[in-house]
GUTI-276901 format. One record per residue (C-alpha): residue number from 1; x, y, z; chain. Coordinates in nm, 2 decimals. Example, Ala and Ser with C-alpha at 12.3 -4.5 7.8 and 13.67 -1.06 7.14 Angstrom:
2
+-----+--------+--------+--------+-----+
| seq |     c1 |     c2 |     c3 | mol |
+-----+--------+--------+--------+-----+
|   1 |   1.23 |  -0.45 |   0.78 |   A |
|   2 |   1.37 |  -0.11 |   0.71 |   A |
+-----+--------+--------+--------+-----+
END
This chain:
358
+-----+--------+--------+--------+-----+
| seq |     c1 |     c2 |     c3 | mol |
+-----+--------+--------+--------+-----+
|   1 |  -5.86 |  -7.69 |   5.98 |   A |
|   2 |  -5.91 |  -7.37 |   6.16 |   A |
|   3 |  -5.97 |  -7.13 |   5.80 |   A |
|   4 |  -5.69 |  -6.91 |   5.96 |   A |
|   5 |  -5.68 |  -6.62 |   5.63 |   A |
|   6 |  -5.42 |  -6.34 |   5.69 |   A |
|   7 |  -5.64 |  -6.00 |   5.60 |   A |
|   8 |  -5.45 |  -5.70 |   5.48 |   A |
|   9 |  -5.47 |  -5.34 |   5.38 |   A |
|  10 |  -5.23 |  -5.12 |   5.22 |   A |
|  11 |  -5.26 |  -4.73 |   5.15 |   A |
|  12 |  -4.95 |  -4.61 |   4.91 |   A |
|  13 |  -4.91 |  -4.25 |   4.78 |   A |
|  14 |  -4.80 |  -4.16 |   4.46 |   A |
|  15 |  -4.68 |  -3.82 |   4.26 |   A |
|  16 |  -4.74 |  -3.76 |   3.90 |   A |
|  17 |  -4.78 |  -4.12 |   3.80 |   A |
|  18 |  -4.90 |  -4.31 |   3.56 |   A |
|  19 |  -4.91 |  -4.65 |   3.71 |   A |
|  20 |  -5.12 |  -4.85 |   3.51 |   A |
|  21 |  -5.18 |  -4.79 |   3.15 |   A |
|  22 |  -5.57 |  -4.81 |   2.91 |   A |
|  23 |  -5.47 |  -4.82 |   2.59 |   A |
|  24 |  -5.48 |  -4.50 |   2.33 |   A |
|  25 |  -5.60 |  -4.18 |   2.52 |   A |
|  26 |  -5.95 |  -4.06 |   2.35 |   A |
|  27 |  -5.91 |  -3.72 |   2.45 |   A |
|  28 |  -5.63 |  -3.60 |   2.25 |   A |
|  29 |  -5.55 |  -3.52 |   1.94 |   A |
|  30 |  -5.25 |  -3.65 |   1.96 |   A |
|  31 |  -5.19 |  -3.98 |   1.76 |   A |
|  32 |  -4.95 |  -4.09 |   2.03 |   A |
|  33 |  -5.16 |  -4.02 |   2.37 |   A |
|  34 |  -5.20 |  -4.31 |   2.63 |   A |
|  35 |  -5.44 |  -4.27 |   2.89 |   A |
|  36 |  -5.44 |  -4.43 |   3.23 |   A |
|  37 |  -5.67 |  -4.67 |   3.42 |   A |
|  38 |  -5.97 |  -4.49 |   3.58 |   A |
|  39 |  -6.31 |  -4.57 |   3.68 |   A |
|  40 |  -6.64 |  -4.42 |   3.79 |   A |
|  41 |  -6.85 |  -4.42 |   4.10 |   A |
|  42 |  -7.14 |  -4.17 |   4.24 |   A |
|  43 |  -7.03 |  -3.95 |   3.97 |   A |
|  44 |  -6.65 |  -3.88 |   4.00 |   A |
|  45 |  -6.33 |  -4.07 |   3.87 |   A |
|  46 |  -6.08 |  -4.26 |   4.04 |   A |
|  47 |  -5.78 |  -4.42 |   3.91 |   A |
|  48 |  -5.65 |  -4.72 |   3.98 |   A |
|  49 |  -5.43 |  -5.02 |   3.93 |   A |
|  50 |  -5.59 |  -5.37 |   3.82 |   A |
|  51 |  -5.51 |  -5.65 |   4.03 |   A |
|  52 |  -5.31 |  -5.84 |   3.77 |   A |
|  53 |  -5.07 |  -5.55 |   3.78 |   A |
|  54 |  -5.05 |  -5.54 |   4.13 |   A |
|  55 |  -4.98 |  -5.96 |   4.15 |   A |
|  56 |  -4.71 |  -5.88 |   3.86 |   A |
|  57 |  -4.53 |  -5.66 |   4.07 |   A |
|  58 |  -4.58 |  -5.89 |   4.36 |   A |
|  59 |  -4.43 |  -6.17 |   4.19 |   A |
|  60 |  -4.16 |  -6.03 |   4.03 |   A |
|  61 |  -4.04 |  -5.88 |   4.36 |   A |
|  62 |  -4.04 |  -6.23 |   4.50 |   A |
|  63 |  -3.84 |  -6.34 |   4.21 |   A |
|  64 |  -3.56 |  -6.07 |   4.22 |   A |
|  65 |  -3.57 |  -5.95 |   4.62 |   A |
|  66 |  -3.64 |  -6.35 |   4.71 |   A |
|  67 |  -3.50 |  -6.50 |   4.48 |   A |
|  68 |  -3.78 |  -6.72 |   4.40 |   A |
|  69 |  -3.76 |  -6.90 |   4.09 |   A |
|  70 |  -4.07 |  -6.89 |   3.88 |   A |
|  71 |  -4.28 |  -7.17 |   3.68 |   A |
|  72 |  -4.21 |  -7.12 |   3.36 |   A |
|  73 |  -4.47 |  -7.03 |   3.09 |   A |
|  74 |  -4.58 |  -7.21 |   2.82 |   A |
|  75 |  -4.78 |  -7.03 |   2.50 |   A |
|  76 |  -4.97 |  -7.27 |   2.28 |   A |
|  77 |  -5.22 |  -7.13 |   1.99 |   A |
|  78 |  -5.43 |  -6.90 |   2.21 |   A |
|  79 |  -5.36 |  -7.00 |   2.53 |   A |
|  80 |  -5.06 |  -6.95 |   2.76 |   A |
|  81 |  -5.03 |  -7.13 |   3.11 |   A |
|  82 |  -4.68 |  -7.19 |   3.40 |   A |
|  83 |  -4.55 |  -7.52 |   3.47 |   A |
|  84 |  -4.87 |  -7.60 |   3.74 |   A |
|  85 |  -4.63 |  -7.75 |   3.97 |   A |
|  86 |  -4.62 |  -7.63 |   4.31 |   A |
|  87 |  -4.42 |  -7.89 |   4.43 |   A |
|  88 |  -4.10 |  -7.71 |   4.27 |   A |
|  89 |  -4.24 |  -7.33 |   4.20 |   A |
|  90 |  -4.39 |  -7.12 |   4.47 |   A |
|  91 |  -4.56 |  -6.90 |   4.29 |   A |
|  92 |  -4.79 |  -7.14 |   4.10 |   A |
|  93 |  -4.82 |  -7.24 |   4.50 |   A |
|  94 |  -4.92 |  -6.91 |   4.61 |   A |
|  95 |  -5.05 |  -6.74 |   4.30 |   A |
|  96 |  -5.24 |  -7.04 |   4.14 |   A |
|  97 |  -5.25 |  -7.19 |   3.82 |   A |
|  98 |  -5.49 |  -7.31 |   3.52 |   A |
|  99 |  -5.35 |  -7.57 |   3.30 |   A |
| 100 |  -5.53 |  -7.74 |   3.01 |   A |
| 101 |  -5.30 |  -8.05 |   2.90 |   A |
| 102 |  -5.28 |  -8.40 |   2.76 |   A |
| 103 |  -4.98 |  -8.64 |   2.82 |   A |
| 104 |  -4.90 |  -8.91 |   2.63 |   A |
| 105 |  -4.87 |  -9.26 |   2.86 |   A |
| 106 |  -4.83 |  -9.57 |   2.84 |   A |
| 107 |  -5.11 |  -9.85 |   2.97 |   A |
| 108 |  -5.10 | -10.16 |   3.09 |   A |
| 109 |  -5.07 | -10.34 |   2.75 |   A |
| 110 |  -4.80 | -10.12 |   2.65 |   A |
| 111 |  -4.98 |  -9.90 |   2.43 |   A |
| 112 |  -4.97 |  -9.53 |   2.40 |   A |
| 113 |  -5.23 |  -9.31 |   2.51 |   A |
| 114 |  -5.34 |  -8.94 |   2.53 |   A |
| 115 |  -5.40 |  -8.90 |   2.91 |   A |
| 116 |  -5.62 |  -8.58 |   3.04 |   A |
| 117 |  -5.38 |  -8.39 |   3.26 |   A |
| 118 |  -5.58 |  -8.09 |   3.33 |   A |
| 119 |  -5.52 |  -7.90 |   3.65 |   A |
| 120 |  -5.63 |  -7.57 |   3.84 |   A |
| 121 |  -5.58 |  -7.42 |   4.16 |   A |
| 122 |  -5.75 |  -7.10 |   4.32 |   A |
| 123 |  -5.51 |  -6.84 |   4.45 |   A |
| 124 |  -5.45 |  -6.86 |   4.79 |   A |
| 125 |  -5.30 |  -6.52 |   4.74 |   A |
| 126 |  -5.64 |  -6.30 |   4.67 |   A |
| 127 |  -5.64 |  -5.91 |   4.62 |   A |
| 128 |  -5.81 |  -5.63 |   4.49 |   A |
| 129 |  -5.70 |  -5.35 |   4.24 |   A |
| 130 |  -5.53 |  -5.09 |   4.43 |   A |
| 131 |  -5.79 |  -4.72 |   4.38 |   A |
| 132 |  -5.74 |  -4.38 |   4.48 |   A |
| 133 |  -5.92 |  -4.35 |   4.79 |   A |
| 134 |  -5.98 |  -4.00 |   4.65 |   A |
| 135 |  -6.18 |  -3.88 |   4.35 |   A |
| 136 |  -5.88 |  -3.82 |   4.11 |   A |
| 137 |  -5.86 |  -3.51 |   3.84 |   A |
| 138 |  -5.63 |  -3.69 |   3.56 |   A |
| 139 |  -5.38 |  -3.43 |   3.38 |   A |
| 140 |  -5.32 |  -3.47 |   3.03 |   A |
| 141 |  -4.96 |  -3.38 |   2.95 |   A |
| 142 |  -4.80 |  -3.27 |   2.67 |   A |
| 143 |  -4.41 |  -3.45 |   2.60 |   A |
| 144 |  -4.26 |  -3.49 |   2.32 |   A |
| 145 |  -3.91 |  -3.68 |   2.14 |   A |
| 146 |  -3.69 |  -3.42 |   2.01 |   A |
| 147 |  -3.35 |  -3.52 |   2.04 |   A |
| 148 |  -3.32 |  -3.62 |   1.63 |   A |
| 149 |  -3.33 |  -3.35 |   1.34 |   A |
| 150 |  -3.61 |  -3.22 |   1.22 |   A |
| 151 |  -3.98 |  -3.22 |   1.37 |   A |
| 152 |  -4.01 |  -3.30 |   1.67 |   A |
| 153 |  -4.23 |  -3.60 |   1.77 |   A |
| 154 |  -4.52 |  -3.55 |   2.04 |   A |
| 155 |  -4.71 |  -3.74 |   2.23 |   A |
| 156 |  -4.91 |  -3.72 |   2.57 |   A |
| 157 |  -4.97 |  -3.89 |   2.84 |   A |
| 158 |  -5.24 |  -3.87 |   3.16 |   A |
| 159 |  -5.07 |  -3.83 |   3.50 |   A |
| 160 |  -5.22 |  -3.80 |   3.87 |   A |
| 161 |  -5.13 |  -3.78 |   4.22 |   A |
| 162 |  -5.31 |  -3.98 |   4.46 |   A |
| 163 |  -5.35 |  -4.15 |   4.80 |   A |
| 164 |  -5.44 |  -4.50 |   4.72 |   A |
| 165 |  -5.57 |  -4.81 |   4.89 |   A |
| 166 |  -5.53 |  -5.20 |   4.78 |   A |
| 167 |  -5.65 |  -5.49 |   5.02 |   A |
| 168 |  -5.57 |  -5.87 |   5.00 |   A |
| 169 |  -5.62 |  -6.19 |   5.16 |   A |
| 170 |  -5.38 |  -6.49 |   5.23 |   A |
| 171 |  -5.54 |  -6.84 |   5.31 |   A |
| 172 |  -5.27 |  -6.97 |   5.53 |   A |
| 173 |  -5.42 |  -7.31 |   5.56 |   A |
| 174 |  -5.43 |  -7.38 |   5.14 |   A |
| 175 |  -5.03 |  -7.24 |   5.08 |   A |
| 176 |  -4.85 |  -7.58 |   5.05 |   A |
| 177 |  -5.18 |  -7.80 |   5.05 |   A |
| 178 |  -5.34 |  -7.96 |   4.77 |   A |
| 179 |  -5.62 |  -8.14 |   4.70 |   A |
| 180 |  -5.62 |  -8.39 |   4.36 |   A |
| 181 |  -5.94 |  -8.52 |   4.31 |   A |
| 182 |  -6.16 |  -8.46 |   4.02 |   A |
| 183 |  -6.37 |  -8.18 |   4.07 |   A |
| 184 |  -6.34 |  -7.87 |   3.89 |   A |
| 185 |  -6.10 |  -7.61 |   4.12 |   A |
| 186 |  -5.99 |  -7.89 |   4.35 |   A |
| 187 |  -5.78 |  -8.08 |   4.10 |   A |
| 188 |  -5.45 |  -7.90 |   4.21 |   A |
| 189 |  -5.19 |  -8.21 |   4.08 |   A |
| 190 |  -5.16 |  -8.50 |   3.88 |   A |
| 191 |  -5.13 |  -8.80 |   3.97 |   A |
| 192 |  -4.77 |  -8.82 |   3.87 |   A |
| 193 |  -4.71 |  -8.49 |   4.08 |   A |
| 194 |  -4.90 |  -8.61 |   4.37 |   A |
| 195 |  -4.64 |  -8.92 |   4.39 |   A |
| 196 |  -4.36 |  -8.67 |   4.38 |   A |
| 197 |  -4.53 |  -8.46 |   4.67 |   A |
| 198 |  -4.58 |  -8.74 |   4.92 |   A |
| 199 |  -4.22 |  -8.84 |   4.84 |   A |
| 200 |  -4.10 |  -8.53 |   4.98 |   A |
| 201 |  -3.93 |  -8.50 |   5.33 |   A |
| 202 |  -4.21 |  -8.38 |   5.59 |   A |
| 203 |  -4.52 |  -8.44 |   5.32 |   A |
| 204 |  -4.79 |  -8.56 |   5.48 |   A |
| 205 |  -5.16 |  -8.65 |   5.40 |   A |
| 206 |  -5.46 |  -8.49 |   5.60 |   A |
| 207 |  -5.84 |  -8.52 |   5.58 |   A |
| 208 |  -6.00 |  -8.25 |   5.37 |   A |
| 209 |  -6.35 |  -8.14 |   5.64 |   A |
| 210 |  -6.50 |  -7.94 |   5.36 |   A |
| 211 |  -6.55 |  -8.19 |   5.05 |   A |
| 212 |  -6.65 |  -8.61 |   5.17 |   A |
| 213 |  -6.65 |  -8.87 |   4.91 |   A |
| 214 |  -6.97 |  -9.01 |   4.77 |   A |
| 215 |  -6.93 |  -9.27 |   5.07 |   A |
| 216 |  -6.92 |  -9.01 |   5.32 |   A |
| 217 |  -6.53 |  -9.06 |   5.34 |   A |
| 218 |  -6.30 |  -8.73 |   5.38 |   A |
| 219 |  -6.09 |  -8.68 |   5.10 |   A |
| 220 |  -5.69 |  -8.69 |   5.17 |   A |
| 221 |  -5.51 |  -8.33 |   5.10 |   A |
| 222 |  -5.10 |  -8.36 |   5.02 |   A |
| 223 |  -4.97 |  -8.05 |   5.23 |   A |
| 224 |  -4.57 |  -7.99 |   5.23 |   A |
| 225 |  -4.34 |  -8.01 |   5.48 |   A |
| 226 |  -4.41 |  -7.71 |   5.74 |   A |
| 227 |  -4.09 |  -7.56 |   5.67 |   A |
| 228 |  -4.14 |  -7.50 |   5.34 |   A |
| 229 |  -4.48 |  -7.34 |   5.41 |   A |
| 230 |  -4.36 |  -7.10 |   5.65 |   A |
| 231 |  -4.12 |  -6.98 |   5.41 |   A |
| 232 |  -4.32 |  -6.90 |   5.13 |   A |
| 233 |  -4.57 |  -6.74 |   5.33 |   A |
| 234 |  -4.34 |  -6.51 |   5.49 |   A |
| 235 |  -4.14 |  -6.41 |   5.20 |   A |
| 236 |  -4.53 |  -6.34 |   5.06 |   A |
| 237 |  -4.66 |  -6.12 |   5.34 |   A |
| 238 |  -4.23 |  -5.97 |   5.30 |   A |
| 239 |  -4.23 |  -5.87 |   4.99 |   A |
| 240 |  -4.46 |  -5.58 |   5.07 |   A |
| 241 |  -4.13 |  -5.40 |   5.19 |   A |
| 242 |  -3.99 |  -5.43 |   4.91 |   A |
| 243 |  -4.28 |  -5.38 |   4.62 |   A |
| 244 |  -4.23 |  -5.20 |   4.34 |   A |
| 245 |  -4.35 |  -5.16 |   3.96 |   A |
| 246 |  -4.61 |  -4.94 |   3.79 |   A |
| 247 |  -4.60 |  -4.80 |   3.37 |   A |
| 248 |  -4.43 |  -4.48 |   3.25 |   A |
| 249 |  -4.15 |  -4.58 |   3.58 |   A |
| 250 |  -3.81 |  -4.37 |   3.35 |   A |
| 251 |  -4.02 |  -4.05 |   3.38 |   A |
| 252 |  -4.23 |  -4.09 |   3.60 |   A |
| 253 |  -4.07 |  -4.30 |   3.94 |   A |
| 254 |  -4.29 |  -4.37 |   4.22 |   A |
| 255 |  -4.24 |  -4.52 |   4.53 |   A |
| 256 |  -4.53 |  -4.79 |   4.59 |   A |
| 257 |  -4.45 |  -4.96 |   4.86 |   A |
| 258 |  -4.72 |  -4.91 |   5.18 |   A |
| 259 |  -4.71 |  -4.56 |   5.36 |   A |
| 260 |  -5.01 |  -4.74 |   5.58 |   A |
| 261 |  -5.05 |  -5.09 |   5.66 |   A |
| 262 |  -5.30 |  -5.29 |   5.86 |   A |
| 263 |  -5.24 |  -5.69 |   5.93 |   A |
| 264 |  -5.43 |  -5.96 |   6.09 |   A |
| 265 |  -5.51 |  -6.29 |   6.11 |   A |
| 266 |  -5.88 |  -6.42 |   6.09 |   A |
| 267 |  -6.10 |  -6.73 |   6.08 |   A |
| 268 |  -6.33 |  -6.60 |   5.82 |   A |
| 269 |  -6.30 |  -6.55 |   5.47 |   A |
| 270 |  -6.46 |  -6.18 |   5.47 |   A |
| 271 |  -6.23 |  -5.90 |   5.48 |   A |
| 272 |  -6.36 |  -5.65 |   5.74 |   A |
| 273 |  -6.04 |  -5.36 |   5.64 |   A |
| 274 |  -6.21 |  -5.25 |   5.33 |   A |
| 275 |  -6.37 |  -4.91 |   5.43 |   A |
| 276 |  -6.11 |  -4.74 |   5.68 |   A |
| 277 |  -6.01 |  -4.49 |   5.42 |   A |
| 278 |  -6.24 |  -4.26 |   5.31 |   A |
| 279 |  -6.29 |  -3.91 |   5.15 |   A |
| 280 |  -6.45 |  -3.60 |   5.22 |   A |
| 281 |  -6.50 |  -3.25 |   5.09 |   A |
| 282 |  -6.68 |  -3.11 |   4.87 |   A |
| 283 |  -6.59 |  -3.30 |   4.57 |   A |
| 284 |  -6.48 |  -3.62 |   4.80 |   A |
| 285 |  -6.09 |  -3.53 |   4.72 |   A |
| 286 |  -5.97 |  -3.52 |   5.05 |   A |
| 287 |  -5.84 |  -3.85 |   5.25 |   A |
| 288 |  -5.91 |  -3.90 |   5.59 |   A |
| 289 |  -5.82 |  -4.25 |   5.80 |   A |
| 290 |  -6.14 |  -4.38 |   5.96 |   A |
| 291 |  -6.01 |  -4.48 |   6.28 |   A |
| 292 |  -6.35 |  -4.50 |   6.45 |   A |
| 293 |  -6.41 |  -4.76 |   6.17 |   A |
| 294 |  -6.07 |  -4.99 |   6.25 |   A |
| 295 |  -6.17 |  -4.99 |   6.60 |   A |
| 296 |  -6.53 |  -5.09 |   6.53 |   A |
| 297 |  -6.37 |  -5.38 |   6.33 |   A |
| 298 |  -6.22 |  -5.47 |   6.65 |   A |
| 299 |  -6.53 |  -5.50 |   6.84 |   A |
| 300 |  -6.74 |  -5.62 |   6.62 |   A |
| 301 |  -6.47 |  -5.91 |   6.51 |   A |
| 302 |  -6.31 |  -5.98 |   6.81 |   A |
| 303 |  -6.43 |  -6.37 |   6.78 |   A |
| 304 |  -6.27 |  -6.38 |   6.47 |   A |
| 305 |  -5.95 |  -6.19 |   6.51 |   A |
| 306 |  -5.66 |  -6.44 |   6.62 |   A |
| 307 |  -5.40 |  -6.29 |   6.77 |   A |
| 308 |  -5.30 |  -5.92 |   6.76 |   A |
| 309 |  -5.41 |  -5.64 |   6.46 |   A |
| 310 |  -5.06 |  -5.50 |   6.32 |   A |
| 311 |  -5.10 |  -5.10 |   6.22 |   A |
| 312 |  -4.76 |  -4.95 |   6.06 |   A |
| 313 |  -4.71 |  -4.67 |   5.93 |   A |
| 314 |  -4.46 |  -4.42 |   5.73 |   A |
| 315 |  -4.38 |  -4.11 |   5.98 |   A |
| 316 |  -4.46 |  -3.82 |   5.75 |   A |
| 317 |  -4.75 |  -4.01 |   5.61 |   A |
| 318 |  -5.03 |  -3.97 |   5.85 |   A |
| 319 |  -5.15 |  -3.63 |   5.96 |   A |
| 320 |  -5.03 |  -3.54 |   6.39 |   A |
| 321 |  -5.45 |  -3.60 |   6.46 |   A |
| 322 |  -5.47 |  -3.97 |   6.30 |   A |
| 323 |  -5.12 |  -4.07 |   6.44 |   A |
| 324 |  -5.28 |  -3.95 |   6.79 |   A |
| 325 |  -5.58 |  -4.11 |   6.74 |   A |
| 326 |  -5.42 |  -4.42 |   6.68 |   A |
| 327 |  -5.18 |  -4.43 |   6.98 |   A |
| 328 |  -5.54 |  -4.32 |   7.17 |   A |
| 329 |  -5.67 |  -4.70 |   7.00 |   A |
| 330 |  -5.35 |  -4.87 |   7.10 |   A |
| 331 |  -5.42 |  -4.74 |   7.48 |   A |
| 332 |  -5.72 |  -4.84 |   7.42 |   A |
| 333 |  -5.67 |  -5.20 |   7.32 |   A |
| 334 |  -5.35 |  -5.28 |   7.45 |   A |
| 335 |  -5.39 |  -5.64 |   7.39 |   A |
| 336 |  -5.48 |  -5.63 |   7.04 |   A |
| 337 |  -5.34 |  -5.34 |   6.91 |   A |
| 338 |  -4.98 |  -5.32 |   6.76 |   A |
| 339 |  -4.83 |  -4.98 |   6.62 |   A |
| 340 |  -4.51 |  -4.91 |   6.46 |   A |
| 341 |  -4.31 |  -4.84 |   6.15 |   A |
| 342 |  -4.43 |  -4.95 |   5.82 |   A |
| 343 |  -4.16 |  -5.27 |   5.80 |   A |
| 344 |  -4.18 |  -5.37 |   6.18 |   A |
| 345 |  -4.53 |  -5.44 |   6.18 |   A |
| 346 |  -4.47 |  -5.67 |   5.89 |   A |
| 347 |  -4.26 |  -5.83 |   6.01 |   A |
| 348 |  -4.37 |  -5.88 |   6.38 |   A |
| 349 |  -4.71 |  -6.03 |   6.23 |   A |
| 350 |  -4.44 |  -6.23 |   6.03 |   A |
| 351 |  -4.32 |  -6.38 |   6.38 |   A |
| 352 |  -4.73 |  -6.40 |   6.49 |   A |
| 353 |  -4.83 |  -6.59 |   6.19 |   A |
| 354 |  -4.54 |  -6.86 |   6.18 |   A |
| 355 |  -4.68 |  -6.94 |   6.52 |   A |
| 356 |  -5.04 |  -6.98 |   6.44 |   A |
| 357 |  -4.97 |  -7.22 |   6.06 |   A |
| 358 |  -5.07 |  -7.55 |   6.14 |   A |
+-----+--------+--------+--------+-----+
END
């Protein structure tokens, strides 16, 4: 197994949004304020949008643009989990699972018995929250319901405009592999579902190089036929086209698909794209596109990079000085470098990375 990750970065830019909701606004009088995510650093505030809301809107754009059918959920007492079968759901494939059963079976004397069926699986889908690359000044506005008789009904809510930047990681090699031995994280199926895996067209059993048995044995891993791999990983990496979501969306519409987007494929697990937007200014509120810093990551990771780095980006986005710096980079690199518009350098990594899944 060759650890191939796909490593990508996203900048979107948003208008008087509230994208991801705290909770009841503290500063307000107002019994009916909400305030918005935000966090500090060096001083200043930034907003942002957790990671879970970012995979929510991932998956639910896979369910309606892609048609994906999702795992079901289950809520029991004070703990809710999906189907844990990625043999027949994608997204418990992609986005993982935690699943903390019993089943009853029968043994060999035809007696019934509770069975521990407990199973979990890391993402191989991992991302970060998506934060204004920007220190952000939060508005707190003042709305109010006033279509009825009488008084009219107010309440607020905190608003911003930002630039901001998300990054995430796909392992290629773990989508449509499992492992299913007993060790906490690495118990991905059943036994029952492992059966149902291997009797699937194209499944197949492979050593697992990372984890040996107490005899020094590799373990066997139940990947899925290659077709079906390919396919969820490109409707995965696809979807960015298409993303959308975000809180307060009747009044306040945004548009959060990428304006800027940087893919490539990797043999290491360490995203080098995390610091190629920065800020400057006097209160750090003004974005700039580190371009020095992308082609740094080139050098510096060339042994690592497989394959070509795809740069798109939204014309109207970028400032004239960074688009020429990055056709300067492209001249530059001509062999690793790939610039274009936001969804043809999706999908031309799209065509890369079906080539380079094992």
């Amino acid at each position: 197994m060759k650890n191939l990750k796909t490593q990508g970065f996203i900048l979107i830019d948003v208008d008087v949004v509230a994208l991801n909701n705290a909770g009841k606004s503290n500063s307000t009088d107002a019994e009916n304020g909400v305030a918005t995510k935000r966090i500090r650093k060096n001083g200043r505030n930034y907003t942002y949008v957790s990671g879970q809301a970012w995979r929510y809107w991932w998956r639910n754009t896979l369910q309606k643009t892609f048609n994906w059918g999702l795992s079901p959920i289950t809520r029991e007492a004070k703990v809710a989990f999906t189907a844990a079968n990625p043999i027949q759901f994608a997204d418990d494939d992609v986005f993982g699972y935690m699943k903390a059963a019993k089943e009853v079976v029968v043994d060999e004397k035809g007696k019934e018995k509770k069975e521990d069926v407990t199973v979990t699986r890391a993402s191989p889908l991992k991302n970060s929250a998506i934060v204004s690359v920007t220190s952000v000044q939060v508005e707190e506005n003042w709305s109010s319901m006033s279509r009825h008789e009488g008084d009219a009904v107010p309440y607020t809510k905190q608003e911003y405009s930002a630039i901001m930047k998300g990054m995430f990681s796909l392992d290629l090699e773990a989508v449509g592999t499992f492992a299913s031995y007993n060790k906490t994280g690495f118990k991905n199926l059943s036994a029952k579902l492992r059966e149902e895996a291997l009797a699937q067209a194209g499944s197949s059993e492979i050593a697992d190089p990372h984890l040996p048995t107490a005899k020094g044995e590799a373990h066997q891993l139940v990947r899925l036929d290659k077709a079906i791999r390919i396919q969820r990983i490109e409707d995965t990496l696809a979807a960015l086209k298409f993303l959308s979501g975000g809180a307060m969306q009747t009044n306040n519409m945004a548009d959060v698909t990428p304006k800027f987007v940087i893919l490539a494929t990797t043999n290491s697990g360490n995203h080098p794209f995390s610091h190629i937007a920065t800020s400057k200014g006097i209160s750090d509120q003004v974005f700039e596109l580190n371009v020095d810093g992308i082609e740094e990551i080139i050098r510096d990771f060339k042994a690592q990079i497989q394959g070509k780095v795809f740069i798109g980006h939204r014309s109207g986005f970028l400032g004239s000085d960074d688009v020429q710096k990055l056709e300067v980079l492209k001249s530059q690199y001509p062999d690793v470098v790939e610039l274009g518009s936001i969804n043809e350098s999706i999908d031309k990594y799209v065509t890369q990375v079906k080539s380079q899944i094992p």
